[in-house]
C-alpha positions in Angstrom: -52.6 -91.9 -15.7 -50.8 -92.0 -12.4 -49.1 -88.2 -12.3 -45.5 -88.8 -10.6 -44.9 -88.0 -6.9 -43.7 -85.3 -5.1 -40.2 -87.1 -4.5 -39.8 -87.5 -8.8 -41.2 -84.0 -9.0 -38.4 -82.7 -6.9 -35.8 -84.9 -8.8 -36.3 -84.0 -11.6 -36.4 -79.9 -10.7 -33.0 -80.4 -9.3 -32.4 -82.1 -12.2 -33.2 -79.3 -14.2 -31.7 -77.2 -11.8 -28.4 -78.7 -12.2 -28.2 -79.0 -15.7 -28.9 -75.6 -16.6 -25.8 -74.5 -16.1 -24.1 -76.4 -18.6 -26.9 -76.4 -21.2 -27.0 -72.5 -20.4 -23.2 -72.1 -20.6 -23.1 -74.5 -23.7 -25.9 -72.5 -25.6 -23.8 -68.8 -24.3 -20.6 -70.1 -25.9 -22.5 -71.7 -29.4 -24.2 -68.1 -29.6 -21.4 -66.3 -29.3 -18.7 -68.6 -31.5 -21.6 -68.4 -34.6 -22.8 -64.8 -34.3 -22.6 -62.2 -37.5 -22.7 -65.1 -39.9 -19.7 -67.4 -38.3 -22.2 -70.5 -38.2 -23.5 -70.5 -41.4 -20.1 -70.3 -43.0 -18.6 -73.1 -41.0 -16.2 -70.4 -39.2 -18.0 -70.9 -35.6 -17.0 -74.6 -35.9 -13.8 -73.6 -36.7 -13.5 -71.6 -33.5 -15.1 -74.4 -31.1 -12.7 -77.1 -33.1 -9.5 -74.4 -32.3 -10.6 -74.4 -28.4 -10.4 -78.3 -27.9 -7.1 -78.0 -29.5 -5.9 -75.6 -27.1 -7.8 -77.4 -24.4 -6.2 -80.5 -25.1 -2.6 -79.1 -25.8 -2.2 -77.7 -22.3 -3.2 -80.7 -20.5 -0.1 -82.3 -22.3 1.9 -79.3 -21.0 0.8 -79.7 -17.8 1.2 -82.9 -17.3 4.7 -82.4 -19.5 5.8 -79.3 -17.4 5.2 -81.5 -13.8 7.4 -84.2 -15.0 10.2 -82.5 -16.9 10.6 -79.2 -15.0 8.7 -79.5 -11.6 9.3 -83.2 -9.9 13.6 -82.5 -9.9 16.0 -79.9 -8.6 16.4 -77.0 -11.2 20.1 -78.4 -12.1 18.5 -81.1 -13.1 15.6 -79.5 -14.2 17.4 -77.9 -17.2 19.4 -81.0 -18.0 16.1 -83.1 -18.9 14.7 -79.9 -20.5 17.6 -79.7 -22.6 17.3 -83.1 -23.2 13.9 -82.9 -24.0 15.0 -79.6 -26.7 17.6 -81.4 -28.2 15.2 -84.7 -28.5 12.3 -83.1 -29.6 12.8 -79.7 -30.7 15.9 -80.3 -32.9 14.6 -82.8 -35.3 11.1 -80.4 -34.9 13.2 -77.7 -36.4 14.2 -80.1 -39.4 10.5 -81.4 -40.1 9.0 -78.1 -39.3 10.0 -76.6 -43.1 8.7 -79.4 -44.4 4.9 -79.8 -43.2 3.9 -76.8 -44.7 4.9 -78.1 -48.6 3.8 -81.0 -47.3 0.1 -80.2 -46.5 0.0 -77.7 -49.6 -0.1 -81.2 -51.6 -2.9 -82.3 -49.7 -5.5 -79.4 -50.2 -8.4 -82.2 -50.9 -8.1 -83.6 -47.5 -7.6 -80.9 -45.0 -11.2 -82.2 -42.8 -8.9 -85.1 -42.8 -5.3 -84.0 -41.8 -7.1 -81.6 -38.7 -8.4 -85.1 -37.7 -5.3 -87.1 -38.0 -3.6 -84.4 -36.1 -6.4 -84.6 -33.2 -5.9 -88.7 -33.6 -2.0 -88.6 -33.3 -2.3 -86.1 -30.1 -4.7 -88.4 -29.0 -3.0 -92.0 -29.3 0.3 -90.0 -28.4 -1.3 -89.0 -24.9 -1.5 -92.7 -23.9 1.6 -93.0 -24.9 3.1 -90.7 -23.0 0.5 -91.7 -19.6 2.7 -94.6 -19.4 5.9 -92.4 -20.0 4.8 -90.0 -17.5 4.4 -93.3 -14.5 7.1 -95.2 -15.7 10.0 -92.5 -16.3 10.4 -94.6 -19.8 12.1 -93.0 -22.7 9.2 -93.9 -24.6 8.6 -90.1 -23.5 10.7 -88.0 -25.8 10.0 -89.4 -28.9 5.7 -88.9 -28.0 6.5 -86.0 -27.3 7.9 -85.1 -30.2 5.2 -86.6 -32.5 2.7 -84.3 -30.0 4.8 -81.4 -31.5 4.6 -82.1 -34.6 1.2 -83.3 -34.8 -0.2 -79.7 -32.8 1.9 -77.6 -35.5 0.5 -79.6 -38.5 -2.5 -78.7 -36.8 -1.9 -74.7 -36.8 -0.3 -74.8 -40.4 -3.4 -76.2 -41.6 -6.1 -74.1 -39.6 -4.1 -71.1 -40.7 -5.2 -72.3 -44.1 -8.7 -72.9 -43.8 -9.7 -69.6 -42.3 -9.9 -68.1 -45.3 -12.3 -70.3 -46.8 -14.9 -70.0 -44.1 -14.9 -65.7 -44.0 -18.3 -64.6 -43.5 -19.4 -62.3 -46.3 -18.4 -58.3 -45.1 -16.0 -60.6 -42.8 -12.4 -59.6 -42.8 -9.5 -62.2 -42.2 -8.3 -60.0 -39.1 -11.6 -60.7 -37.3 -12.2 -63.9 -38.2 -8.6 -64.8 -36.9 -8.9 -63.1 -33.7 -12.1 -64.6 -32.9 -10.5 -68.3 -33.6 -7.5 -66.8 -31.0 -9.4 -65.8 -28.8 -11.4 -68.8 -28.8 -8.2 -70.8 -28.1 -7.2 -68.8 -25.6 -10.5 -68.5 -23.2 -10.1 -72.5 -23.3 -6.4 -72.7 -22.4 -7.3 -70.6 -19.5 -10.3 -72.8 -18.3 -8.6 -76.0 -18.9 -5.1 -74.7 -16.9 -6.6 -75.3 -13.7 -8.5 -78.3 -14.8 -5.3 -79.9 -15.6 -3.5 -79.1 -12.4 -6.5 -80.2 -10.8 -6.0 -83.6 -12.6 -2.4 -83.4 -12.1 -3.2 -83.6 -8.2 -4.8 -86.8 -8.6 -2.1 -88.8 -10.5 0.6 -87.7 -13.0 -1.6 -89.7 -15.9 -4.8 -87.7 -15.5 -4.4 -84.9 -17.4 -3.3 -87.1 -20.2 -6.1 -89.0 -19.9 -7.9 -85.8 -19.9 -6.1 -85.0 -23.4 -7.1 -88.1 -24.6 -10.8 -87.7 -24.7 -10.3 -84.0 -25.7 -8.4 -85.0 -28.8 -11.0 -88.0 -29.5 -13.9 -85.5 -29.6 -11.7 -83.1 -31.7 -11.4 -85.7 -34.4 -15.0 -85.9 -34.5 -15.4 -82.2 -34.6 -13.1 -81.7 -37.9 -14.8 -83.8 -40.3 -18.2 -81.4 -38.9 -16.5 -78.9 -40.6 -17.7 -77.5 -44.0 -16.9 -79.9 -47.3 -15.9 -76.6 -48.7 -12.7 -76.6 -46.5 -11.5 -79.4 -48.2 -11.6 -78.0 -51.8 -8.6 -76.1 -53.6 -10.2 -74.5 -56.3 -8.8 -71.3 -57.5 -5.5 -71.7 -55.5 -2.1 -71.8 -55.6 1.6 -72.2 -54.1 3.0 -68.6 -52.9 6.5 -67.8 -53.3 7.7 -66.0 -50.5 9.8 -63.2 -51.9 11.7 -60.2 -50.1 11.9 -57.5 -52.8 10.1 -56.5 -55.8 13.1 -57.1 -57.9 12.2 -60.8 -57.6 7.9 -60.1 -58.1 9.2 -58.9 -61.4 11.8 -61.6 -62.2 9.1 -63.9 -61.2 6.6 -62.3 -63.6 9.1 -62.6 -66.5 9.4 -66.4 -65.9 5.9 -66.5 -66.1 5.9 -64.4 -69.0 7.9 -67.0 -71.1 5.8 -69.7 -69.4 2.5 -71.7 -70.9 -0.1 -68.5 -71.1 -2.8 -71.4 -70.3 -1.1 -72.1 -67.0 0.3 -69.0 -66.3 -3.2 -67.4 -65.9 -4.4 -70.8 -64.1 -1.6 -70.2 -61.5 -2.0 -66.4 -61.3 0.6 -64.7 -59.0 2.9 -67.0 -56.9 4.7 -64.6 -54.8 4.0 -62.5 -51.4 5.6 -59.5 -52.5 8.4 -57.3 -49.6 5.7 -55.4 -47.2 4.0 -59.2 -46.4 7.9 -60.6 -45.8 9.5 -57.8 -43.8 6.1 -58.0 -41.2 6.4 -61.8 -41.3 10.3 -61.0 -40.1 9.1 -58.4 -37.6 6.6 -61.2 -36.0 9.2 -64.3 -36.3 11.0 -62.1 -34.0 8.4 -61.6 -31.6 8.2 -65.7 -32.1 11.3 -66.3 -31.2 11.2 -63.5 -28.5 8.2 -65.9 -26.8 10.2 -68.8 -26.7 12.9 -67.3 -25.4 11.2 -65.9 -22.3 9.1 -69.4 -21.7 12.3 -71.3 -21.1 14.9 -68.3 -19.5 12.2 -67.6 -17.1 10.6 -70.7 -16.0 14.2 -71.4 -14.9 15.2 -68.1 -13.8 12.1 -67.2 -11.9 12.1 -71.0 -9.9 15.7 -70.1 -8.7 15.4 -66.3 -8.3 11.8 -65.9 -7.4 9.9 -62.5 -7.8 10.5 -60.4 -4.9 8.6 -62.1 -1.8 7.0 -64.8 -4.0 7.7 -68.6 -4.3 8.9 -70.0 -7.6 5.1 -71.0 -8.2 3.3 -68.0 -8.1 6.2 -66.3 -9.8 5.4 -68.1 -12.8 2.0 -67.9 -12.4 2.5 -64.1 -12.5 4.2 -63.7 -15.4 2.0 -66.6 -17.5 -1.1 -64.6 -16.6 0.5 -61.5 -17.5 1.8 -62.8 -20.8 -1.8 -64.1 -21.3 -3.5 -61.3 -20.2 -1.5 -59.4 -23.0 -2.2 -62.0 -25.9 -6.1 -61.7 -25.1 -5.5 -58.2 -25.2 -3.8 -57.7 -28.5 -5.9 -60.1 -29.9 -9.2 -57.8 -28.7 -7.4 -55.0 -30.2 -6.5 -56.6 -33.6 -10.2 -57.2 -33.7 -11.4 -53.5 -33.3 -8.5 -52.0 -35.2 -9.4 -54.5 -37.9 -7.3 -53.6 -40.8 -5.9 -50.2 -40.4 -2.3 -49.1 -41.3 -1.5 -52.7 -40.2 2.5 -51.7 -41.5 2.5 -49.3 -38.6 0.9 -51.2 -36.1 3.8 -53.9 -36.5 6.8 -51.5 -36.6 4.9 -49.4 -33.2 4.9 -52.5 -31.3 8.2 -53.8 -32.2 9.4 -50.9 -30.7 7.2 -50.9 -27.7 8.7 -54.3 -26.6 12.1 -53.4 -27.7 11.7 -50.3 -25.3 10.4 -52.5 -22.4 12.6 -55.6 -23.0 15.6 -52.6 -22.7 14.2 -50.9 -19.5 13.3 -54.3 -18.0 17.0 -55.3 -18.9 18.7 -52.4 -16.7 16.2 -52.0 -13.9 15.9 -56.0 -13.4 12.9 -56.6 -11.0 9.6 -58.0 -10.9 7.3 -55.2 -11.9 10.1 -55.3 -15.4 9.2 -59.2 -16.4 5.8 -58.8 -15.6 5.4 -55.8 -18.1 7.8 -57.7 -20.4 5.7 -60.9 -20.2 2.3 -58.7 -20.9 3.7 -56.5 -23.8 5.7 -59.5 -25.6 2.0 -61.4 -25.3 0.3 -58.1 -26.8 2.4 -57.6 -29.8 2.9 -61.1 -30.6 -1.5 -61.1 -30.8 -1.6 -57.8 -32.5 1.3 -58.1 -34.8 0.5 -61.2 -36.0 -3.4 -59.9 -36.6 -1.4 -57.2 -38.8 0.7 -60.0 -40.2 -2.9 -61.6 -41.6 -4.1 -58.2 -42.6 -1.5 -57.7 -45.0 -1.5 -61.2 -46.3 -5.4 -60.4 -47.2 -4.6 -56.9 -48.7 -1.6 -58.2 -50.5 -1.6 -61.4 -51.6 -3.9 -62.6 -54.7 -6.4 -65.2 -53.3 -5.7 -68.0 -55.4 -2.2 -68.1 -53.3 -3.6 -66.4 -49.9 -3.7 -70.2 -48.2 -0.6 -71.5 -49.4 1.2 -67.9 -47.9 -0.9 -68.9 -44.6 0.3 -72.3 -44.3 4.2 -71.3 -45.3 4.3 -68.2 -42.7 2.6 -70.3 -40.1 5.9 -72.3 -40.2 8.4 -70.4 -40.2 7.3 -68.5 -37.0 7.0 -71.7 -35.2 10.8 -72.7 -36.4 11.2 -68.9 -34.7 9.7 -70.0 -31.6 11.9 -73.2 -31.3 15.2 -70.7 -32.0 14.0 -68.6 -29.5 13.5 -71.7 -26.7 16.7 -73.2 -27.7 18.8 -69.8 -26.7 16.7 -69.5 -23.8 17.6 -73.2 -22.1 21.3 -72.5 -23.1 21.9 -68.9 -20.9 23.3 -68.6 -17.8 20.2 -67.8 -15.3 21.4 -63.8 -15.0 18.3 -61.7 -15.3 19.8 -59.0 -16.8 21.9 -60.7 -19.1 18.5 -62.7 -20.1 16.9 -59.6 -21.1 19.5 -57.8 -22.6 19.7 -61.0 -25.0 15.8 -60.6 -25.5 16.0 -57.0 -26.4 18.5 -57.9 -28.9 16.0 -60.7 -30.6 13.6 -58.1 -30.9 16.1 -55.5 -32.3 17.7 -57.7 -34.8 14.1 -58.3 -36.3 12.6 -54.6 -35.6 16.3 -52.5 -37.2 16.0 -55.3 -39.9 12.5 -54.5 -40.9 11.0 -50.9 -40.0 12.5 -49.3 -43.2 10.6 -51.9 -45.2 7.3 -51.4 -43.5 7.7 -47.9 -43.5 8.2 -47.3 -47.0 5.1 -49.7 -47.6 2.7 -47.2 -45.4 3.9 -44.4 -47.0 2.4 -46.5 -50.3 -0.8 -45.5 -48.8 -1.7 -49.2 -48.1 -2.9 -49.4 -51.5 -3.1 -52.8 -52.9 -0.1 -53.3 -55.3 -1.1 -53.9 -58.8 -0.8 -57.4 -59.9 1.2 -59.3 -61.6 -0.7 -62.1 -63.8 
């Protein structure tokens, strides 16, 4: 046998050479996503399936962002943005209640609404390629159906997490580690996407497409178990306990047979008051996306063009949201009542100071402690959804709160494209979202912690 030449030899080392670094970096991220138990419960696919959907959901924005916002004068700029709210973000706010109801009929085939999710982005990307050249309307409507399609996505993720736990696994780590899965992978495939914008307006949708393509794939690798509803239930979202008892009495008078079959379908007040506190925070993140996208590109930080401006305060803001979500993980499920109501008031504190001593060092703080408290609060949010809710209706709470803070988030964008571009006026408005939802809620959460944060007795 002939034994291959120096020339092959040397090919294939550099071969070798070159490829480590991706097998390396491959078998780094696999090790990490399905350590402690995550891959043999199905929970590390979960996390690589969450990072191609943020991959492929910021090369949309990207490629969104250049041709909405960037390519015009800002005049114009925040016409075709509040075109493209009023097109897509209006009729978003209608369907929005609906998906999760919707998907809570459709337990057996979750596998299969993550993949049609992942096929609608990815259809919707070619779509919008030709939009994107052409300057068609053809855009809006895509657009809107890329909405939709990404927060059908998160309503039904939020409800599969809890059917992949790890054993000794609680629901806070297991939801930051799909976060901050999500969010290393935005952050790698940002500059891939104005990498690809630099080539041609299409690429990063192109991009998107064979992200999304390889996410469909990825769902159905999930766990069959993800697709099964036994043992659950619809949650009723209820503020008070007076309705957890009247609730109980119509049960009462109900089928017994049923009754215990359905178990209890309500959140109970500590779970609704911190899902209040974090729609606020929501709606406080959508705000500041659209006031100072537009703000900052026609008053730019102090000594900084409009670009790195923006870049400033989205790293900040992410920066903070990694943070939290770190800190969620380590706090796990402690006093998770008080950790809500503490960084409400943080940001209300900030969002006030920022307000009357308007400058860059303010937003930048803003943009990191509204991204901190949005991670940690909502961490807390999912800690008191585990310690509260009965697990035959834990999913259905997951998939019903999961809505209603992304119908916050739209609220919040709306009021942001429709203010004058004053700074302080801006965050004066943004310290009153967070007020509104913090005054509204802290006596609630505090009377809950001084319960002990002992699980309420239930109601069956």
């Amino acid at each position: 046998m002939v034994s291959p030449g120096p020339a092959r030899r040397t090919a294939r080392a550099l071969g070798r050479a070159l490829h480590l670094p991706f097998t390396g970096t491959a078998r780094g991220i696999r090790k990490a996503t399905h350590a402690h138990g995550a891959g043999e419960s199905g929970l590390g696919k979960l996390i690589e399936l969450h990072a191609v959907n943020g991959a492929g959901d910021v090369m949309i924005t990207v490629a969104l962002a250049s041709t909405v916002f960037f390519s015009v004068p800002t005049d114009e700029a925040r016409g075709r943005v509040a075109l493209y709210l009023a097109i897509t973000m209006a009729p978003f706010t209608l369907l929005a209640p609906v998906i999760g109801p919707l998907l809570d009929r459709l337990p057996h085939g979750r596998r299969a609404a993550m993949a049609g999710a992942m096929l609608a982005r990815a259809l919707l990307a070619l779509v919008l390629s030709g939009a994107v050249a052409t300057g068609s309307v053809e855009l809006y409507p895509a657009a809107l159906g890329v909405l939709v399609a990404s927060k059908a996505y998160g309503v039904v993720r939020s409800a599969v997490v809890p059917r992949l736990l790890p054993p000794r696994f609680s629901l806070v780590k297991a939801n930051s580690r799909v976060t901050l899965g999500g969010l290393l992978a935005t952050a790698v495939a940002a500059p891939v996407g104005a990498g690809l914008q630099a080539v041609g307006p299409r690429w990063p949708l192109f991009g998107a497409f064979v992200i999304f393509v390889s996410g469909m794939f990825l769902s159905f690798s999930l766990p069959r178990k993800v697709d099964s509803a036994k043992g659950e239930a619809k949650a009723l979202l209820a503020a008070d306990e007076e309705h957890l008892h009247l609730h109980a009495r119509a049960e009462a008078a109900a089928d017994t047979t049923r009754k215990r079959r359905l178990g209890l379908r309500t959140v109970g007040p500590a779970v609704t008051h911190a899902l209040a506190a974090n729609a606020s925070l929501r709606c406080l993140s959508g705000f500041l996306i659209f006031f100072l996208a537009f703000l900052l590109r026609e008053h730019p930080l102090a000594g900084q063009s409009a670009a790195v401006s923006l870049g400033i305060v989205g790293v900040s803001a992410g920066a903070g949201n990694a943070l939290g979500t770190a800190v969620g993980a380590w706090l796990k499920s402690r006093a998770p009542e008080i950790i809500i109501v503490t960084v409400v008031a943080v940001v209300l504190g900030v969002a006030v100071t920022a307000a009357l001593f308007f400058g860059a060092v303010g937003v930048a703080c803003l943009g990191a402690c509204a991204g901190f408290a949005q991670a940690l609060s909502k961490l807390s949010l999912d800690a008191l959804i585990q310690r509260d809710v009965p697990e035959q209706v834990r999913t259905s709470a997951f998939a019903r709160s999961e809505t209603l803070l992304q119908v916050a988030w739209v609220v919040g964008g709306a009021i942001g494209i429709a203010l004058p571009l004053n700074g302080a006026l801006g965050l004066s408005v943004a310290a009153a979202i967070v007020a509104a939802g913090w005054l509204s809620t802290v006596r609630g959460l505090l009377a809950a912690a001084r319960q002990g944060g002992r699980r309420r007795p239930r109601v069956a």
